[in-house]
N, C-alpha and C positions, 0 to 999 in steps of 0.2 A: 401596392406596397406589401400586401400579405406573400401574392406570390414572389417578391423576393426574397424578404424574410424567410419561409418555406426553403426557396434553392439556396440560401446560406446554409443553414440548418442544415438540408440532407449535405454539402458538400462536407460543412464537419461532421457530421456523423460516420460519410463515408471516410472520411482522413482519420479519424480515432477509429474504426471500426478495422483499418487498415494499420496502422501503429500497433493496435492492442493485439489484433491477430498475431501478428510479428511476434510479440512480446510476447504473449502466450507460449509460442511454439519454443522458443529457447527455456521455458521451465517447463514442459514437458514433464520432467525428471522428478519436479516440485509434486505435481495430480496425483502422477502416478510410479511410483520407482521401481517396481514389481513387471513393468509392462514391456521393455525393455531394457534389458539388463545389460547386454552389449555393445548399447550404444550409449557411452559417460558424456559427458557433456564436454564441447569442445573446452571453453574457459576451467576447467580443474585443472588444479596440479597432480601428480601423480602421487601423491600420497593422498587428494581428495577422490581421486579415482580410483585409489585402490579402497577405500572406505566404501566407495558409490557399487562398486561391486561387490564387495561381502557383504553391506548391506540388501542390497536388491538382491539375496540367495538366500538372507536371513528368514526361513520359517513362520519362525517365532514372530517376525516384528512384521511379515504379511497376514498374522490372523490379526495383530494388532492394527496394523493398516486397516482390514474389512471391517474389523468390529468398530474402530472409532473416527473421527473427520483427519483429514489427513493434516490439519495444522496442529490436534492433539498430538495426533501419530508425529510429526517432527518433532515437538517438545519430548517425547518421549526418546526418539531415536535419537536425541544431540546427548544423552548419557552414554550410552553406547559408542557412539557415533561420533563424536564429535566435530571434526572437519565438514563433514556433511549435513551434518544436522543446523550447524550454527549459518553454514552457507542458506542453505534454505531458508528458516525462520529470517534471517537478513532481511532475503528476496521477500516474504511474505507483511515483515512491517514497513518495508519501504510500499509493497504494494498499497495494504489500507491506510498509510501516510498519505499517499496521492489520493488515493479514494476520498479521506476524509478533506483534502485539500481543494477539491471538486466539488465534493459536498458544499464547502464550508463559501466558496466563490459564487456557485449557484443560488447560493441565501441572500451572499449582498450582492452579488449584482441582478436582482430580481426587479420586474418593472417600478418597486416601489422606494428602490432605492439607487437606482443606476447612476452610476458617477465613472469618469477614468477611471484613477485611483484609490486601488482599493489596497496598499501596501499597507498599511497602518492595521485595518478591518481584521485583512487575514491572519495578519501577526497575532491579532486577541483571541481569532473564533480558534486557532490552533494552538495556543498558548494552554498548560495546563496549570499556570500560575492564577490561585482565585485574585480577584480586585480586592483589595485591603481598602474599601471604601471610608472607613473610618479615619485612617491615617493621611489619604488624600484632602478629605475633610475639612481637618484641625492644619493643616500646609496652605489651604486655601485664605486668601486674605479678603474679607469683605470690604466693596467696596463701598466708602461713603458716599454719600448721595449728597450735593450740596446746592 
């Protein structure tokens, strides 16, 4: 049973490791925007491409790139920038969106809680609403015991 377990395992590892590459290489642009300059990204419009090119010439905002992490460096370059900048940050909370949505699936379906349906679960663990436990409480009707 293990070694099946095992060959599911690497088949999805290979199939996300094969997605993610994909996906990686279309933001390219995201890493690094300094690296190639001439090549914009297909999906821009021309007004995001012409932002994508004065940007990636801009000086100023490549010592800004080397000195800080490149999700600071977007936050900073969507003042400037803005076509560009907001496209990217996008890209980067939809990324840790999924991330943390993997995270957050990986917790409940772990051997000690495995069930189908986990609709409900993942709604809470990504939910940034706290539980107003009090108010659920006082809603609650005890029942009598007869």
């Amino acid at each position: 049973m293990k070694t099946v377990m095992c060959s599911h395992l690497d088949a999805l590892i290979s199939h996300f490791e094969k997605y993610f590459s994909e996906d990686m290489e279309k933001h390219n642009w995201i890493r690094n925007p300094f690296v190639d300059n001439a090549n914009v990204p297909q999906r821009f419009t021309s007004l995001e491409a012409e932002q994508f090119i004065d940007l990636s010439s801009d000086l100023t905002l490549k010592s800004i790139y080397n000195s800080n992490s490149f999700i600071s460096f977007w936050v900073k370059a969507r003042s400037e920038f803005p076509l560009t900048g907001c496209k990217a940050i996008r890209v980067l909370v939809t990324s840790y969106l999924c991330k943390a949505g993997f995270s957050a699936v990986a917790v409940i379906k772990s051997k000690y809680r495995n069930k189908m349906d986990i609709e409900s679960d993942i709604r809470v663990a990504m939910s940034n609403n706290a539980p107003r436990f009090d108010k659920m409480c006082i809603e609650q009707q005890a029942h009598c015991s007869q």
